[in-house]
N, C-alpha and C positions, 0 to 999 in steps of 0.2 A: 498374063498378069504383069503389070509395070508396078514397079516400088522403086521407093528413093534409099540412094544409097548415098553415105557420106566417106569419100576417098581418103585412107589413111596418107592425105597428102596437106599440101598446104592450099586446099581449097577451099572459099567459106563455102558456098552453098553446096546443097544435096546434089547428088545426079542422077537423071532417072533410067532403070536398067529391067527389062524385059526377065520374066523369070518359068524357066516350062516345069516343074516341078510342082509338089503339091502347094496350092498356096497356107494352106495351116501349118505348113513346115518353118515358115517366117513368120516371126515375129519381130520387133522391135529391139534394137540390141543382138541381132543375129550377127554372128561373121561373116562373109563371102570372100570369094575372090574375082575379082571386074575387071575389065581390061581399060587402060587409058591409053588411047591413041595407041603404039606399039609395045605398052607395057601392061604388064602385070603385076595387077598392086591388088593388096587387101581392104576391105573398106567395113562396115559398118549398115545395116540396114535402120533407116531411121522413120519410113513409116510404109506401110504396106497397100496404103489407098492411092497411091496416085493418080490422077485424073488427065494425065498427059497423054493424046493417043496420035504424036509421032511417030516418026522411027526412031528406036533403037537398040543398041548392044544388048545382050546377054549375059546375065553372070554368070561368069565362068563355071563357077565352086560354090558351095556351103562349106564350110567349117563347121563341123558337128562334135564342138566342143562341149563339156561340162560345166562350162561358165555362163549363164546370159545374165547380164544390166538389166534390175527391174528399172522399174517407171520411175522411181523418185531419182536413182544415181541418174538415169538417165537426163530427167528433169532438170538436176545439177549440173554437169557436163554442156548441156545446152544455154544453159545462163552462163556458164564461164564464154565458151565461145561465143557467145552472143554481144558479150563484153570486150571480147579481144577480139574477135573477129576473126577466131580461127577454126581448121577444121575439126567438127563433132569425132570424126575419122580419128585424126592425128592424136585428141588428147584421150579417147577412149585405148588407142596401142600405149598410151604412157600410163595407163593402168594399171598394164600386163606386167607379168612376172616374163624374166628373159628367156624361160623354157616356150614362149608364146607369144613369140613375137617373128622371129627368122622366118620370110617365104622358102626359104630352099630346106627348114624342117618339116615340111607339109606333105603327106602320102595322099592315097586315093587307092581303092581299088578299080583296074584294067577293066571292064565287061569285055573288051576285046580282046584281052588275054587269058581268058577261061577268071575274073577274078583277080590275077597277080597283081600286090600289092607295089605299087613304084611309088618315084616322089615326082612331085605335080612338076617342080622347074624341068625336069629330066624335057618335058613337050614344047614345042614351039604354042607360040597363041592362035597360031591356025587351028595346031592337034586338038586344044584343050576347049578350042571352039566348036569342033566338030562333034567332041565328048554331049557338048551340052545342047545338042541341037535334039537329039534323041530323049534327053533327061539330066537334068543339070547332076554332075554327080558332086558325091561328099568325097569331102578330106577330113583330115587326122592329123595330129602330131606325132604318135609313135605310132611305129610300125605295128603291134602287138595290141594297140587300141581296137574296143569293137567299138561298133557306131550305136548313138543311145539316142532314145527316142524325147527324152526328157532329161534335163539339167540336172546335176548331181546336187549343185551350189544354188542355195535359196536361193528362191525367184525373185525375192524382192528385197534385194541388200538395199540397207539404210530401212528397216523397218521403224516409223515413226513414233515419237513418244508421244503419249497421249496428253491432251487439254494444252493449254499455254503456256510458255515455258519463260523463267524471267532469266537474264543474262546476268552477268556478274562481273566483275572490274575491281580483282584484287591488287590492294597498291601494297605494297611491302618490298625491303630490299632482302628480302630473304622468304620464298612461296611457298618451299616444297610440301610444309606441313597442312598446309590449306589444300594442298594439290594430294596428299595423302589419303584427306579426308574424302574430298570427291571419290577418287579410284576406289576406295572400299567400298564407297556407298553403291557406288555401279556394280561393282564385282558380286557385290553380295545382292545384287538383284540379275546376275546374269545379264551383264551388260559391259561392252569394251568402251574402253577412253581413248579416241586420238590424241595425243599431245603434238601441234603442229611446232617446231624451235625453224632460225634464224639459219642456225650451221654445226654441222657437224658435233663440233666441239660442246655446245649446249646439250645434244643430244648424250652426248657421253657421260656427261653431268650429272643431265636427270639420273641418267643408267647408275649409277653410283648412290645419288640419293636417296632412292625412291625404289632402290631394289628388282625387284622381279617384273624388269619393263623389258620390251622387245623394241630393238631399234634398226628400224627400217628405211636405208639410204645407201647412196653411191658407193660408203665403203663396204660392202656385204659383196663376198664371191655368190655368182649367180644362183650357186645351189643353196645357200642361203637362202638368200631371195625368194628363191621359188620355194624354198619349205614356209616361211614364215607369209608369202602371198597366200598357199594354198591352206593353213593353220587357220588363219581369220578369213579370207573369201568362205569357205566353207559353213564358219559360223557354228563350226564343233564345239570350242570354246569360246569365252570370255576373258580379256586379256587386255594390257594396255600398249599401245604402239605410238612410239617416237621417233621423228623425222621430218623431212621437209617435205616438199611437194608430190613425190614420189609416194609418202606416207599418208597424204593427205589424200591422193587419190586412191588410196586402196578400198577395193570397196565389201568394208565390210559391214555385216547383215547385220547385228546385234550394236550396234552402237547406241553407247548410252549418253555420252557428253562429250564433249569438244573443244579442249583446253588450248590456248595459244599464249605459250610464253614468251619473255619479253616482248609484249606485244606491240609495243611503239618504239622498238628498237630500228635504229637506222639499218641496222645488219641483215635485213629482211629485202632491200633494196633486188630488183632482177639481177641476176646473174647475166655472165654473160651468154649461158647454153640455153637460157629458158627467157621466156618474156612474161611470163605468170611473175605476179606476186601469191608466194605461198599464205600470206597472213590475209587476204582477200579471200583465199580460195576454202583457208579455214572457217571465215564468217560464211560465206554459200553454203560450205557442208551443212554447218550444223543449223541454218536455218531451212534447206529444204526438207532437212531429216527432223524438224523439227524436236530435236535435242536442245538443252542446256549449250551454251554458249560461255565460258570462260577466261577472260583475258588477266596475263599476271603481268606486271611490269612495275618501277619503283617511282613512275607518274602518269598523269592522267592523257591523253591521245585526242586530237580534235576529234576524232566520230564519237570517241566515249564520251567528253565534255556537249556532243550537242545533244546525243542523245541519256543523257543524263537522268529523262525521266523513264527512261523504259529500260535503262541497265542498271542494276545494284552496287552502287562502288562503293567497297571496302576499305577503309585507312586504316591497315595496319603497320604500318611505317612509327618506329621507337622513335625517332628523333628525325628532324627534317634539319641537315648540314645543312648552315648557311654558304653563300658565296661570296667573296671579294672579286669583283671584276678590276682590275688595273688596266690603266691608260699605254697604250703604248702611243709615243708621240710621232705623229708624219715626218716621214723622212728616216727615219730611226732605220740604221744599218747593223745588222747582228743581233746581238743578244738583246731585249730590252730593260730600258734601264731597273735598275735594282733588283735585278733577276737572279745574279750571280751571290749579292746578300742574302736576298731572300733563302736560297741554299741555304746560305752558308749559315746561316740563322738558325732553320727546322735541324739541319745535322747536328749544332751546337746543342741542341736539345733533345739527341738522340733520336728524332724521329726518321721513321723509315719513309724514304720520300721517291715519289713517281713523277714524274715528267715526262708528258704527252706532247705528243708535234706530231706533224706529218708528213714531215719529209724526213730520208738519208743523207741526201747528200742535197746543198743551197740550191735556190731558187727567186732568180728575181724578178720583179714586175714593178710596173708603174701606178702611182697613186696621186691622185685628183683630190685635194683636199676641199675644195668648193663642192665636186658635187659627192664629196666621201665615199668613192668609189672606187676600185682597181679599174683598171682600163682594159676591157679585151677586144678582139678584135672586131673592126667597124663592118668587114666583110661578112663573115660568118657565126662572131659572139664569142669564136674560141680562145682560147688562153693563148695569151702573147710571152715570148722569151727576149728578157731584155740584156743587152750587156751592159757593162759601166759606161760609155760613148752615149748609150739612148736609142742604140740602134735594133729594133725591133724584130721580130719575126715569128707570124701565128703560128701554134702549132697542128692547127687543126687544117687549114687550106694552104699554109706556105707563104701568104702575105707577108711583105716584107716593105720597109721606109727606114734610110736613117735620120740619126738626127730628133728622133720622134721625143718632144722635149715637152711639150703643151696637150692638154685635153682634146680628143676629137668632140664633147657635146659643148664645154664651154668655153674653150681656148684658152684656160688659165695654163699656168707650168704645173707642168707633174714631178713630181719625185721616185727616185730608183729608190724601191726598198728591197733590202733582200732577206726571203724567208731564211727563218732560222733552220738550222736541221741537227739530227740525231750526231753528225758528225762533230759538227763545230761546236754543241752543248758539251759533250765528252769532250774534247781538248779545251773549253773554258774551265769543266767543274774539276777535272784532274790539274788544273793548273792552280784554280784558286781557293777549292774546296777541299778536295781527299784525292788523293793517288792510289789509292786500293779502294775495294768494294763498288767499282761503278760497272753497271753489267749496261747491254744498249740491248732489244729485243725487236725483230721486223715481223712479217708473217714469214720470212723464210726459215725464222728460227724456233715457231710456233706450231709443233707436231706433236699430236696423242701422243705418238710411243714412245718419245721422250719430253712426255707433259711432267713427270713429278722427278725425273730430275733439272729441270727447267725450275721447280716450283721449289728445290732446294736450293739454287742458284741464287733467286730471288730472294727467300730469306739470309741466305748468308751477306749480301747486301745491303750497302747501305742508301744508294743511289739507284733506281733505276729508269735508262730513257728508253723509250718507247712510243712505236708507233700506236694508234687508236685499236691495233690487234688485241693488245693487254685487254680490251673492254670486255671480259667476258668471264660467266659464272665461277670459272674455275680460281681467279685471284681476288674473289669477294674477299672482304674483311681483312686484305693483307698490308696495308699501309696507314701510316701516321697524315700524312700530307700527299695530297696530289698539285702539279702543276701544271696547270694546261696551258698551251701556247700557241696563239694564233689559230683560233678556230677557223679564220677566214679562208685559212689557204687549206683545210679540208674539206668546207663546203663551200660555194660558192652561193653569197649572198644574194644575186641577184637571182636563184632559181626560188619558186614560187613555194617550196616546202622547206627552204633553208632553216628558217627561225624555229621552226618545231625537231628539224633535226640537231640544231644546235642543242637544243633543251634538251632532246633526248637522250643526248652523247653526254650530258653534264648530268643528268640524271644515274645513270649509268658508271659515272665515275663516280658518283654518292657511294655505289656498294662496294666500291673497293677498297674503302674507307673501314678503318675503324671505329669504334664508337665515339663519339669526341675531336674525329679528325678534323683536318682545315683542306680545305678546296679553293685556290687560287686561280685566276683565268688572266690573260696577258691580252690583249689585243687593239689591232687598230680602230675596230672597230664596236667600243667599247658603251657607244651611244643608242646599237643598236638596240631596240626593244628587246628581241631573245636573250641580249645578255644584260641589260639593263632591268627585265621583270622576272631574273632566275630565281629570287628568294620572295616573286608575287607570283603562284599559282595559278591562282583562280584570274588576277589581272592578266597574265602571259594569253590563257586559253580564252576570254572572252576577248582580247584584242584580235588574236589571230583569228576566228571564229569571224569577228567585224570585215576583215582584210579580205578571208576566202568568201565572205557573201559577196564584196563589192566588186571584187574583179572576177567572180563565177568559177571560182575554183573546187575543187574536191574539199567535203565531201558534196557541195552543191551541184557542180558538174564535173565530169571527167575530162583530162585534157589528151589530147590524140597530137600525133606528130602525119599529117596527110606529104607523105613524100612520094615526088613525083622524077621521075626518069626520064631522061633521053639524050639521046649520040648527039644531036644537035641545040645546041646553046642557047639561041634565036628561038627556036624552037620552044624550047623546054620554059623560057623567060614569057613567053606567049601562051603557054597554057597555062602557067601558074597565075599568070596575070588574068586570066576567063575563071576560073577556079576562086580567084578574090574577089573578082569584082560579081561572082552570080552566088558568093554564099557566104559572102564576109557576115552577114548577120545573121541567115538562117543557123550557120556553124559556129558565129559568133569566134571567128579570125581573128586573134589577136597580133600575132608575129608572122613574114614572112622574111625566108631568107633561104642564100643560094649556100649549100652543101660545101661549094669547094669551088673555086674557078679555075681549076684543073681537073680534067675526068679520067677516073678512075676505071679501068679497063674499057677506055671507049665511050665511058657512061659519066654526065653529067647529075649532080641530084640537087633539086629544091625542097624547101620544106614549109609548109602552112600549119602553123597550130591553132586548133583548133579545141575551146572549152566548150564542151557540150555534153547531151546525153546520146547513149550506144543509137537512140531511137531516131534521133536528127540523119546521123552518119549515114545510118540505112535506107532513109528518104533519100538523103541526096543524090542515090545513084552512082558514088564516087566507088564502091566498092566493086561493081562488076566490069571498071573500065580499064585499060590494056596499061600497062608502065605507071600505075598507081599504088601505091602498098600504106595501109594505114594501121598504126602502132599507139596504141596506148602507155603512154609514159606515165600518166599521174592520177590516180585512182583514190 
């Protein structure tokens, strides 16, 4: 009997592996354990037909756990990788609770030892291959486990809800009440609510809110974990669970809806341990489990404005805070102008005032007022460090020119401006505003277990600066005035979801607002549309909706980063260039560019982006080939 298995590795496709056991013993969503090349890894059985009648390997093992993936998680799971292009393997182990995960926790009973229970790594892959030549044997994770013929844990986690289900798009800067009501409605029909958050800190939130919720992430001790995995995989109870990715994949059987808070929050952005986006992976859940779908945020999101007529959006929003966007002038070095009034102004009238930036400590770069743009590097696009001379140097590949005074696209002269930062605002506002009450806030100063006295701090204040961390549920409603300062040097404008992140970070500063507050913005680039259409809605979301159709951006197409490898220069500049010229259009190629023109342990890398759909990527054949690795960056 040959079945496909998918390697808890980083492989996309199935591999096909020989089985001498009974075949009604596998099913889809079983565990094994397989051998690759000289290793032993665990993997995933993902269909049991295969039609392949080469040679091959053996699995080693079954895993005659208590858990199997019905057909819909499994369903899901395959449309995410099918999207990232990763393995079905790998994101089904990030399912797992961490009592179920470790190969060296894994027993077996000996038949050659009368029976005697050992642990599987104890055997070389010869022993463990010899095991299975007779009869694939089962393993265990405790010792004291018997072997069960049938799963403990429903068979079909994600049991669907019945007839059509219509979405929703709560706008309010304040949800939890709206989010109350859902959870009852489910609890009291025996049904659990995911709520997917951004980070941590959100998750804590809700927990406070909204009472009797379970929150499921990174900061849980394992044995945590593993109670609250085996609570809802089980499907004993009905419950609500909060969290990020980690929460999202848990798979439980009883789910009744699918809440995703702040859901057009920039703060959702991949991490750097994971390439998923969690709020993508929210809308999959609850559309293959065909649940309610729920998004809360305090404005409307380009997928919710297109699909506008198949989601329900709610304006519960009291008052919509207008914006003042302010000019800052090219060239402008430090503070900008009437920045240090403006202070001094909101404090003369007692109000409690916030001031956002992005940086700690100054930051300069060069600015092109012909083509209204910062300058970055001509080599690889990355951020250039300037000094006062003009003398440059990238930070991303090392590029370096003095002198660097003029435009690289249109030769005019450029200007040194230098960002503002948290330090140099604090030695202006103590100097010309108030000498007490100014507190400064980064993410180093930003930790639960001392979140509320943080949050007396900030009331005892009269001033406080901060980075873009402050953005979050816990200092809703705590300010008179915010002041934002150069958005540009947070986002960079010329990436293709900047203006909607802009909106959304100004969005987002709406709730931190009092009833009646003022929201001021600072910037160079003050002409841009996303700060130019902040107090036009409806105009912000149909321009940017116009922009992502013309240049095939999400949610039209997906954009992929096709990075390719290799020791040799020549080489690698030679393939990238057979790679543009056979699929510039079928992948619709917009950017190429070289990684670094120094390689990094030996290794050069280029990059081809490429906006399309998962289905083009998988024609082209670029995914089964040697020193290619391809990455979805924008969804």
């Amino acid at each position: 009997m040959h079945v496909q298995v998918s390697p808890a590795l980083n492989i996309f496709e199935s591999l096909t592996y020989g089985f001498n056991g009974d075949p009604g013993s596998l099913k889809p969503g079983t565990r094994v354990v397989i051998p690759i090349g000289t290793r032993i890894v665990t993997g995933w059985v993902t269909r049991t037909d295969s039609q392949y009648k080469g040679r091959v390997k053996n699995i080693l093992a079954v895993v005659r756990d208590d858990f199997l993936p019905g057909s819909r998680f499994m369903e899901f799971i395959d449309t995410v990788c099918g999207t990232y292009f990763t393995s079905v393997g790998s994101l089904l182990d990030s399912s797992l609770p961490p009592n179920k995960k470790p190969m060296g926790s894994l027993y077996f009973r000996n038949n050659d030892k009368e029976g005697k229970i050992e642990k599987l790594n104890k055997y070389s892959l010869k022993e463990i291959g010899s095991f299975s030549k007779t009869g694939t044997p089962d393993c265990f994770y405790k010792p004291g486990d018997t072997l069960i013929d049938s799963p403990a844990f429903p068979m079909e986690p994600g049991t669907p809800g019945e007839g059509p289900v219509k979405n929703r798009f709560i706008l309010s800067y304040s949800r939890e009440s709206f989010y109350r009501e859902i959870i009852d409605d489910c609890l009291h029909r025996g049904r659990s609510v995911l709520i997917a958050v951004p980070d941590n800190l959100t998750a804590a939130n809700l927990r406070e809110k909204l009472g009797e919720v379970d929150v499921y992430n990174s900061e849980l001790k394992p044995k945590e974990r593993n109670a609250l995995w085996d609570k809802y995989a089980r499907g004993e109870t009905a419950g609500v669970v909060v969290g990020g990715l980690s929460a999202v994949l848990l798979p439980i059987p009883n789910l009744g809806a699918v809440i995703c808070e702040r859901a057009g929050s920039a703060a959702y952005k991949r991490s750097y341990f994971s390439r998923y986006h969690t709020h993508l992976l929210a809308r999959l859940r609850a559309r293959h489990f065909n649940v309610p779908l729920i998004e809360g945020f305090s404005t409307r999101t380009v997928q919710s404005f297109r699909d506008s007529s198949r989601v329900a959006i709610e304006d519960k929003r009291e008052e919509k805070i207008p914006v003042d966007v302010r000019m800052i002038k090219s060239g402008t070095r430090g503070l900008p102008e009437n920045f240090i009034e403006l202070l001094g102004a909101y404090f003369a009238e007692k109000k409690k005032i916030l001031v956002v930036l992005n940086r700690k400590e100054s930051f300069n770069f060069l600015f092109c007022m012909k083509c209204k743009k910062i300058l970055r590097c001509p080599k690889c696009d990355g951020l250039i460090d300037v000094d006062h001379e003009s003398n440059i140097k990238c930070i991303r590949c090392g590029f370096e020119k003095a002198n660097q005074d003029n435009c690289f696209k249109c030769g005019e002269a450029v200007s040194v401006v230098e960002d503002v930062s948290i330090a140099s605002v604090k030695k202006a506002v103590k100097g010309r505003v108030v000498e007490t009450g100014v507190m400064t806030l980064s993410s180093e100063g930003l930790k639960e277990d001392h979140l509320y006295s943080l949050m007396r701090r900030i009331e005892d204040s009269h001033i406080v600066i901060s980075t873009p961390v402050i953005v979050n549920p816990y200092f809703s409603r705590m300010f008179d005035a915010v002041v934002y300062v150069r958005p540009e040097s947070y986002f960079n404008i010329d990436q293709y979801d900047a203006a909607e992140k802009i909106f959304s970070l100004v969005a987002e500063l709406r709730e931190l607002l009092k009833p009646g507050g003022t929201l001021d913005i600072f910037s160079i680039f003050h002409f841009h549309y996303s700060l130019k259409l902040l107090n036009d809605e409806e105009g912000f979301f149909d321009r940017e909706l116009k922009y992502r159709e013309w240049f095939h951006l999400p949610p039209f197409a997906n954009v992929y980063h096709i990075e390719v490898k290799s020791k040799d220069l020549r080489k690698l500049g030679k393939e990238m260039r057979n790679i543009y010229q056979k699929f510039k259009e079928p992948l619709n190629i917009k950017r190429i560019y070289l990684g670094g023109r120094k390689a990094v342990r030996g290794v050069y890398k280029g990059v081809l982006e490429a906006h399309a759909q998962p289905e083009s990527i998988r024609e082209s054949g670029l995914l089964g080939k040697r020193d290619i690795f391809i990455d979805l960056v924008l969804i």
